[in-house]
ZAVONU-170907 format. One record per residue: x negated, y negated, z negated of N, C-alpha, C in turn; residue in one letter. Coordinates in nm, 2 decimals, padded with zeros to 4 digits. Atoms other than C-alpha are relative to their C-alpha. Layout:
BEGIN
VEXZA     nX     nY     nZ    caX    caY    caZ     cX     cY     cZ resn
VEXZA      X      Y      Z      X      Y      Z      X      Y      Z    A
...
This chain:
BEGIN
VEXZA     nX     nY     nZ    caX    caY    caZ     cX     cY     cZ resn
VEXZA -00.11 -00.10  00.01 -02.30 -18.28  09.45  00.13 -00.08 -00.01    X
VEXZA -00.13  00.10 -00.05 -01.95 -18.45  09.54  00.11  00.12 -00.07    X
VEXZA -00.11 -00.05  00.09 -01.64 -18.37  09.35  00.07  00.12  00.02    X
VEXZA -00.08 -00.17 -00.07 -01.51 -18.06  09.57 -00.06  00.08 -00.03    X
VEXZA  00.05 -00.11  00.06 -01.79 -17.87  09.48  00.00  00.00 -00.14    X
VEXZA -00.01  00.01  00.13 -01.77 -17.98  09.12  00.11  00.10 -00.07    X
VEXZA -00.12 -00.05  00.10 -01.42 -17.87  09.05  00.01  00.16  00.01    X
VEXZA  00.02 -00.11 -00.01 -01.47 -17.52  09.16 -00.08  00.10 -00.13    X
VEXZA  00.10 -00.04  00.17 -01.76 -17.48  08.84  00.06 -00.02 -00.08    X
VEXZA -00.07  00.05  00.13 -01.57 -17.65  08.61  00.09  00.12 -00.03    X
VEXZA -00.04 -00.08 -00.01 -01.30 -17.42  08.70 -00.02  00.17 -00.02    X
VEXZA  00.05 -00.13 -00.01 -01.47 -17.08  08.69 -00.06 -00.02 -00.15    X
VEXZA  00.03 -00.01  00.16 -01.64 -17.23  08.34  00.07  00.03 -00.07    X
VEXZA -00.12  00.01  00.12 -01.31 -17.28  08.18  00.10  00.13 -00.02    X
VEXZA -00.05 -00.11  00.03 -01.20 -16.93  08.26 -00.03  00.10 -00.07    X
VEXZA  00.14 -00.08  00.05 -01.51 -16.78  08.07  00.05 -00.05 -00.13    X
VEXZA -00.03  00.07  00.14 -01.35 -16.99  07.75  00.11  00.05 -00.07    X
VEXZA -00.11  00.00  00.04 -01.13 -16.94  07.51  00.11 -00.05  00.03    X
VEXZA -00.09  00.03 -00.08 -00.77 -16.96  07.61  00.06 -00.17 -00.13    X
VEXZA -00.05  00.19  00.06 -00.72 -17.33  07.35  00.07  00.07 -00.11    X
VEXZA -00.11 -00.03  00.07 -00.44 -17.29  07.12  00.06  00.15 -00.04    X
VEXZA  00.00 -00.12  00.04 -00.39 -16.95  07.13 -00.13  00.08 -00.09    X
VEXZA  00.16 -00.08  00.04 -00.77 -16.88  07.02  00.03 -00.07 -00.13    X
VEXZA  00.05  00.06  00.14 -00.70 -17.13  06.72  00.09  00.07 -00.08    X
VEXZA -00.06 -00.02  00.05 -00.39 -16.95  06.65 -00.06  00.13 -00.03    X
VEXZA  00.06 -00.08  00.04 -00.56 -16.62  06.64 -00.13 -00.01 -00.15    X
VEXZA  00.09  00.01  00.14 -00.83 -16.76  06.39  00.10 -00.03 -00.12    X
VEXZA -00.10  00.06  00.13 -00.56 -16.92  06.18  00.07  00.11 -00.05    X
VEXZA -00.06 -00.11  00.01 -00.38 -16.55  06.16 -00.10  00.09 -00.06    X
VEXZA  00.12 -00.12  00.06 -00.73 -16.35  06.12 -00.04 -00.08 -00.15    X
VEXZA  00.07  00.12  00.12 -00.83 -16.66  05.84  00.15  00.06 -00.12    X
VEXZA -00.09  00.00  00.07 -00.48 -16.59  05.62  00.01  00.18  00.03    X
VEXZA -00.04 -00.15  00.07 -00.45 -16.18  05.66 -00.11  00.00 -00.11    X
VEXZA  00.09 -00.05  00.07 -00.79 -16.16  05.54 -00.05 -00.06 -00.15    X
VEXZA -00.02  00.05  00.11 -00.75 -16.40  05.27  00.14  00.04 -00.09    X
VEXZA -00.07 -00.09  00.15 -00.45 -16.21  05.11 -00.03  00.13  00.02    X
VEXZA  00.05 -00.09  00.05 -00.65 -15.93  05.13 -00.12  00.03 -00.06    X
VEXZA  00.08 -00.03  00.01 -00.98 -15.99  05.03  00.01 -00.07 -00.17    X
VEXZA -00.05  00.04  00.16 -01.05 -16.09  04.64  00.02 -00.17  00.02    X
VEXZA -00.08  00.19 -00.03 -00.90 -16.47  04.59 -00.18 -00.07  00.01    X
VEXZA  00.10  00.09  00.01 -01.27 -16.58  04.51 -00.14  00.01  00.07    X
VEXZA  00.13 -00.03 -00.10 -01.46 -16.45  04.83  00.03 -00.06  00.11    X
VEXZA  00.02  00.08 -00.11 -01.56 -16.64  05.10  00.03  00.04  00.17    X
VEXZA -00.04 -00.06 -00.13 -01.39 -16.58  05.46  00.00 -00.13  00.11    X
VEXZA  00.03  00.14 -00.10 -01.52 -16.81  05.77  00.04  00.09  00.15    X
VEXZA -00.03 -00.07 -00.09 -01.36 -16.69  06.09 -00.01 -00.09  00.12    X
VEXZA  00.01  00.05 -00.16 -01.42 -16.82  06.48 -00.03  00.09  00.11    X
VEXZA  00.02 -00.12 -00.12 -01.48 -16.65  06.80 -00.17 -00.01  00.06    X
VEXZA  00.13 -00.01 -00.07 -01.82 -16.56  06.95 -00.03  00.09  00.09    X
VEXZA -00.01 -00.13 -00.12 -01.89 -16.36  07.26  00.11  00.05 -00.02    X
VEXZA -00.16 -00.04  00.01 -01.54 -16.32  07.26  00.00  00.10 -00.03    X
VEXZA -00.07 -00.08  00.11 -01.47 -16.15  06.96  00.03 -00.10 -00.12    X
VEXZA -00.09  00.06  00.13 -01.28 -16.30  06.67 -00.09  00.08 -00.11    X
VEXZA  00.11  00.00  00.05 -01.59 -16.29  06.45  00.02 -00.06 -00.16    X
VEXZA  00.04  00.04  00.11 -01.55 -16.29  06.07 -00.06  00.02 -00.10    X
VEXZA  00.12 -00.05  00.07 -01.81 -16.33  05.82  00.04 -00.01 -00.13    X
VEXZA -00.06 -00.01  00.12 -01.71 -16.23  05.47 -00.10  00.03 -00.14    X
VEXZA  00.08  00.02  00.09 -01.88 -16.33  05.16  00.05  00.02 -00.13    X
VEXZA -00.04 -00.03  00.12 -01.84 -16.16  04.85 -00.05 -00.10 -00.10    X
VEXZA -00.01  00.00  00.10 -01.82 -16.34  04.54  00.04  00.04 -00.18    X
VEXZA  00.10  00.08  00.03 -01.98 -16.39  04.27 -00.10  00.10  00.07    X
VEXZA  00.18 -00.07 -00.06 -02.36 -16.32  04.38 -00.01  00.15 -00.03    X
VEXZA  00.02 -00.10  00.01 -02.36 -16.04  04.20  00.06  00.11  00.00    X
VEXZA -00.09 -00.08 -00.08 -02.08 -15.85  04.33 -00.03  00.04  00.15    X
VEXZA  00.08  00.01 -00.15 -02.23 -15.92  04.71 -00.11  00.08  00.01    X
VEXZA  00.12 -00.12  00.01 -02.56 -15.75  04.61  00.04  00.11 -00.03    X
VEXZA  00.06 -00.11  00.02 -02.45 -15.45  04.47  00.10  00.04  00.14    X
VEXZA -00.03 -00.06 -00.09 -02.24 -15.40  04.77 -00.07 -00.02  00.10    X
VEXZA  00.10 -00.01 -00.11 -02.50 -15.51  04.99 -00.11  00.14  00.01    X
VEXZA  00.08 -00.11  00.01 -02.70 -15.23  04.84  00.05  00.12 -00.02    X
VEXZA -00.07 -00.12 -00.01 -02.47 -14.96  04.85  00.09 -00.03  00.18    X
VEXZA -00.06  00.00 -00.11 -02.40 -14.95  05.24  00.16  00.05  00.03    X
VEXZA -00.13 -00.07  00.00 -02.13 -14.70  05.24  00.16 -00.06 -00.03    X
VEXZA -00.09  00.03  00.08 -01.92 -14.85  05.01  00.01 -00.21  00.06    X
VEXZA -00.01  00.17 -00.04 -01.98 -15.22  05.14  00.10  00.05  00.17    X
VEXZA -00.07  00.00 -00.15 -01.85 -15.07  05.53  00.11  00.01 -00.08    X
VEXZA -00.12 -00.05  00.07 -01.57 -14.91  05.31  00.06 -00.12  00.03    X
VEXZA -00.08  00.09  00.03 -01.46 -15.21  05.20  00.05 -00.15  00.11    X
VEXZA -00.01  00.09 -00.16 -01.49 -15.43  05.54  00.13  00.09  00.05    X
VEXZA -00.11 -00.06 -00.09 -01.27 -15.15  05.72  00.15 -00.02 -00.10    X
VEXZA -00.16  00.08  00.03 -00.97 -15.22  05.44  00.00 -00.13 -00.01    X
VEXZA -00.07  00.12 -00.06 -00.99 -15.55  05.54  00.08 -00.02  00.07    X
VEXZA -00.07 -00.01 -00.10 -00.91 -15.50  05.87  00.13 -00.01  00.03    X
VEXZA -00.15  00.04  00.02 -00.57 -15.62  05.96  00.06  00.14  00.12    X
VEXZA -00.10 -00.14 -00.02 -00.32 -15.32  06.02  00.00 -00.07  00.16    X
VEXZA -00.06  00.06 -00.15 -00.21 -15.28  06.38  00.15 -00.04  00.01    X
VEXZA -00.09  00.03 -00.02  00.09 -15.39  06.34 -00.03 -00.20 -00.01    X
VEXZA  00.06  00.10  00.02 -00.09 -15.73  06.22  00.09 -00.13  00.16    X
VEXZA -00.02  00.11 -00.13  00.04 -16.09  06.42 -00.12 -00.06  00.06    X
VEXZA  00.13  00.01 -00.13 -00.34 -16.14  06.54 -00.06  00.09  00.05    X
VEXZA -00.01 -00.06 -00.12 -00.35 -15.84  06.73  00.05 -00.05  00.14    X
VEXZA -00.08  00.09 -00.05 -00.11 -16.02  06.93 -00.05 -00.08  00.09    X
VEXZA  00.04  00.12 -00.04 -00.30 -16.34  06.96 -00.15  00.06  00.09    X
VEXZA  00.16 -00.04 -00.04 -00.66 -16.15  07.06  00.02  00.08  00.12    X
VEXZA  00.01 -00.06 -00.17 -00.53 -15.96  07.38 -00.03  00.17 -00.05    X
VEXZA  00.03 -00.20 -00.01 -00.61 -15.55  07.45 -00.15 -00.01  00.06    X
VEXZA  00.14 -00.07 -00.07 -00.97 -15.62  07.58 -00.11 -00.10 -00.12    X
VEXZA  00.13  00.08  00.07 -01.13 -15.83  07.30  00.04  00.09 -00.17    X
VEXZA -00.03 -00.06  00.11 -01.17 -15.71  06.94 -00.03 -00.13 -00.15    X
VEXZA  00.01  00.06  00.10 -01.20 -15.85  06.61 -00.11  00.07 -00.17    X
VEXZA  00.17 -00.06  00.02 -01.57 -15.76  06.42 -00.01 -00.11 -00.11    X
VEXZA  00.05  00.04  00.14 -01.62 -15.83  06.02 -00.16  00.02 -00.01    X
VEXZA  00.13 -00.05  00.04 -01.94 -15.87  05.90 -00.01 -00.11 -00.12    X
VEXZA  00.01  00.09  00.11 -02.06 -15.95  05.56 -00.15 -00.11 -00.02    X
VEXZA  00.11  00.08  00.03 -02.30 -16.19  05.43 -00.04 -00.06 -00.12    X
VEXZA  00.02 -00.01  00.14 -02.49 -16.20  05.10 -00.12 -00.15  00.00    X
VEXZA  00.11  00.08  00.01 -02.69 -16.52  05.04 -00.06 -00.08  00.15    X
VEXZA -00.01  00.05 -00.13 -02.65 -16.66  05.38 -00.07  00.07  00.10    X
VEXZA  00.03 -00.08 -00.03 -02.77 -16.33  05.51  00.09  00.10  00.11    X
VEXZA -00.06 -00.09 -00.04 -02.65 -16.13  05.77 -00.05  00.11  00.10    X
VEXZA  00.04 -00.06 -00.08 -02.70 -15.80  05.96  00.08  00.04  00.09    X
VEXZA -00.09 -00.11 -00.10 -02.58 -15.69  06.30  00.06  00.14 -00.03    X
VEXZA  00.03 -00.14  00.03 -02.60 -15.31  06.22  00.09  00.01 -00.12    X
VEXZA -00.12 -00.04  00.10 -02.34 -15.38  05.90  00.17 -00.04  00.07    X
VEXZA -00.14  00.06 -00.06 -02.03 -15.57  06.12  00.07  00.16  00.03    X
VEXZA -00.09 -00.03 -00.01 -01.72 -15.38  06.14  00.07  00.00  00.14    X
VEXZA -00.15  00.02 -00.13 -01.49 -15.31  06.48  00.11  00.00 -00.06    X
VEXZA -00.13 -00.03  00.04 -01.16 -15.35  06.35  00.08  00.08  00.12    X
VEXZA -00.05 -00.06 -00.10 -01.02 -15.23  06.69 -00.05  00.15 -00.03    X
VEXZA  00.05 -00.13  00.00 -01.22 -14.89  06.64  00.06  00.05 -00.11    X
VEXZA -00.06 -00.08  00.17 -01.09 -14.84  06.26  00.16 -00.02  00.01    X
VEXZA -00.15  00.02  00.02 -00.74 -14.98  06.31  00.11  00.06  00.13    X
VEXZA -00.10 -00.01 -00.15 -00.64 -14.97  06.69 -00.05  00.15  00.05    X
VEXZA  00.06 -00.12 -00.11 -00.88 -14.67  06.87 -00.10  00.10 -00.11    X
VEXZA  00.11 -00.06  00.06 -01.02 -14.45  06.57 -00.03  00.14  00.07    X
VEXZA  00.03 -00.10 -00.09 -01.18 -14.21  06.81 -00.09  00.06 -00.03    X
């Protein structure tokens, strides 16, 4: 395979990627709303996955994480006032076609079926 057909792939890869600097700045904005909103001594790890700005939020101590693990209702509750307002500066950074999707995790545990759309509760509650 010779270089002309190479740069073509490369090319089509790197438009399937995060846009660089902008994507760190978006975690760096989703990482600091959600740390002055969430309690000072819970765990918040944020990056992008399947292009969405993907953060997993870990209640502390243990035993604050379980009882909201075991009370559903009240565990979504408290993911959707995370959610950074739409007025928020990583709206901004994340575009109009990607969203930004909390999900908690108790014990290095997590379930699809508890994550959050923030776009659905903040931007499009339909």
């Amino acid at each position: 395979m010779g270089r002309a057909s190479i740069l073509p792939l490369l090319a089509a890869t790197c438009l399937n990627l995060p846009a660089g600097a902008a994507d760190d700045r978006a975690v760096a904005a989703l990482t600091r709303d959600l740390k002055q909103h969430a309690p000072s001594q819970w765990d918040v790890r944020v990056r992008w996955r399947d292009g969405r700005l993907l953060a997993t939020i870990t209640p502390q101590p243990y035993q604050t994480a379980f009882a909201l693990w075991y009370e559903p209702a009240k565990l979504t509750a408290t993911l959707k006032d995370l959610c950074p307002g739409a007025g928020a500066e990583v709206w901004n950074l994340v575009g109009s076609e990607q969203d930004i999707v909390l999900e908690p995790s108790v014990g290095g545990k997590s379930v699809l079926e508890a994550r959050v759309s923030c776009r659905k509760v903040k931007l499009d509650p339909s």
